[in-house]
N, C-alpha and C positions, 0 to 999 in steps of 0.2 A: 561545400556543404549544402546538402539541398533542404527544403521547408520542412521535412520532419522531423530533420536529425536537430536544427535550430530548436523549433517547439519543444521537443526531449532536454535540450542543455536547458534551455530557458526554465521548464519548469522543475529542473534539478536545483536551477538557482534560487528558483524562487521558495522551494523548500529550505532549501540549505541557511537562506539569509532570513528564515524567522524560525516560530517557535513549530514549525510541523513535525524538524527534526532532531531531535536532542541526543542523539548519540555518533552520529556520524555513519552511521549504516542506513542510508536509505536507499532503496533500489527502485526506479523505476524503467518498467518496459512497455513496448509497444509492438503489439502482430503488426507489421507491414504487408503491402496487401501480395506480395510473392510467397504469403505462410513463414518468414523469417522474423526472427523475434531482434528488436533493437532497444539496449537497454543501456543505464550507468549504473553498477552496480558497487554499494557500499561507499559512495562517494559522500564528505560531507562539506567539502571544501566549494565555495560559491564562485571559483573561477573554470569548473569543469572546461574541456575545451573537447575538438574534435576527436583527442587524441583516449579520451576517457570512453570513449563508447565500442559497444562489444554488439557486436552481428553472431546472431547463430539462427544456425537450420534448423527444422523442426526434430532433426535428428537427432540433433546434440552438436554436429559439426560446427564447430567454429570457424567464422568467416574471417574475424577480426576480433581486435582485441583481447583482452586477459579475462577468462571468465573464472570465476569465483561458483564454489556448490552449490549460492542462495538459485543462483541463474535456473539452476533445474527445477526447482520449486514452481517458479512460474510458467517453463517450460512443461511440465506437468497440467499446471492450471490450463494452459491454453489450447491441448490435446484433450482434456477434456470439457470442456464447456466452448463451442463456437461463437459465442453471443461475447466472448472476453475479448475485447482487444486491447485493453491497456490493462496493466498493474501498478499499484504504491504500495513498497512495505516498507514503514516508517513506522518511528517510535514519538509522535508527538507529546510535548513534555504535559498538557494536562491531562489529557486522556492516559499514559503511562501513568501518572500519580491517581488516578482515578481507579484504575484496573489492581496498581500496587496496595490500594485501601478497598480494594474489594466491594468499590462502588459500585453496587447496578444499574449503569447508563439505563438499561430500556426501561427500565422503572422510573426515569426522571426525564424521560422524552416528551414534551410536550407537544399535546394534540397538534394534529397537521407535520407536524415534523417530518424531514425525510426518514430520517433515522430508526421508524418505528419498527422496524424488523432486525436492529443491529445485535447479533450474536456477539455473547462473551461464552469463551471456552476457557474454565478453569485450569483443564491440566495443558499443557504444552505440548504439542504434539510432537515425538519421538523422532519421527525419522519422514518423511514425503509422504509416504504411502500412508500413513495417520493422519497427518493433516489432511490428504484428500478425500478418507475416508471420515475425517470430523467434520470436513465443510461439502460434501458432497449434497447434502438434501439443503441448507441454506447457502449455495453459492449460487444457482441456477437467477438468480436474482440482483448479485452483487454485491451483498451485506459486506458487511463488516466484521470482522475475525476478529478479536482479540483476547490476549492473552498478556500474563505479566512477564512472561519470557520471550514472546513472540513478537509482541508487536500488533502493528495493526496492517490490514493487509488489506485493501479496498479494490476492486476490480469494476468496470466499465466498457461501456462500448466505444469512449473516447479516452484521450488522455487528458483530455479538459474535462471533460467532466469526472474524469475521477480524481482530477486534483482541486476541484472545487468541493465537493465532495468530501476529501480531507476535511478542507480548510473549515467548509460547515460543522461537520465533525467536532473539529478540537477548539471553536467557537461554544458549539453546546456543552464541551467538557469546562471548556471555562466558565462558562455561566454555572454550571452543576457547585464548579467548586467553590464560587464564591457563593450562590447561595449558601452552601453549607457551613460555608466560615459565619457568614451573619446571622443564618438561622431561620429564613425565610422560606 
């Protein structure tokens, strides 16, 4: 197994074993630098191994592994925007409760935050070709997608940094929600 494919299981684990991923569906990918997409898709189980991970072309051709329809999504994402090298679509549990009570994160963003540009999209986009065409004018940037059907979809020029990135994320969601429990 070489250094990428480690960092890729690693930070599946490190999702899987807190609270980033509450359903068991998270997928994350990574562009390698031969234009091949390396991903674990839908996994929520924290002992991922070699044998979880799926190689595809930028074709669609499958190199390896079992790929599932979420794969094209990202596949999509990474044909159109060059600046994307990594993907996270995960459902972390406060941001999810946040998005399910129709909380307006960017409204509760405090000054300096990264997050000051994060999109919520109401309706859930239908089929690929809607979601690319709902995040096409704020993806060029790397926002934040969210939706209470979809999930959250964070993209990066790293895979570190888009899993840090998460992890800030559903940090400020937490903070959001316990303000709101006490009222501050």
């Amino acid at each position: 197994m070489n250094k990428v494919e480690e960092e890729l299981l690693a930070a599946v684990r490190a999702i899987n074993t807190s609270m980033l991923a509450s359903d068991g569906h998270t997928t994350i990918s990574i562009k390698l630098e031969n234009g091949n997409i390396l991903a674990v898709v839908g996994k929520k189980d924290p002992f991922v191994t070699e044998e979880d991970l799926l190689e595809i072309e930028p074709s669609g051709e499958v190199l390896r592994g079992n790929p599932e329809e979420e794969i094209l999504v990202h596949l999509d994402i990474y044909r159109h925007w060059d600046n994307v090298k990594a993907l996270i679509h995960s459902y972390p549990i406060s941001l999810v409760n946040l998005a399910l009570g129709r909380v307006p994160m960017a409204e509760n963003v405090e000054p300096g935050m990264l997050f000051q540009d994060l999109q919520i999209i109401a309706a859930p986009p239908l089929d690929r070709k809607q979601l690319i065409e709902q995040i096409k004018d704020i993806f060029d940037v790397g926002v934040a997608l969210v939706t209470t059907d979809f999930g959250l979809l964070l993209a990066g020029e790293s895979l570190w940094e888009v899993f840090f990135r998460l992890q800030q994320l559903e940090e400020l969601a937490e903070r959001i929600t316990f303000k709101s429990i006490v009222g501050h």
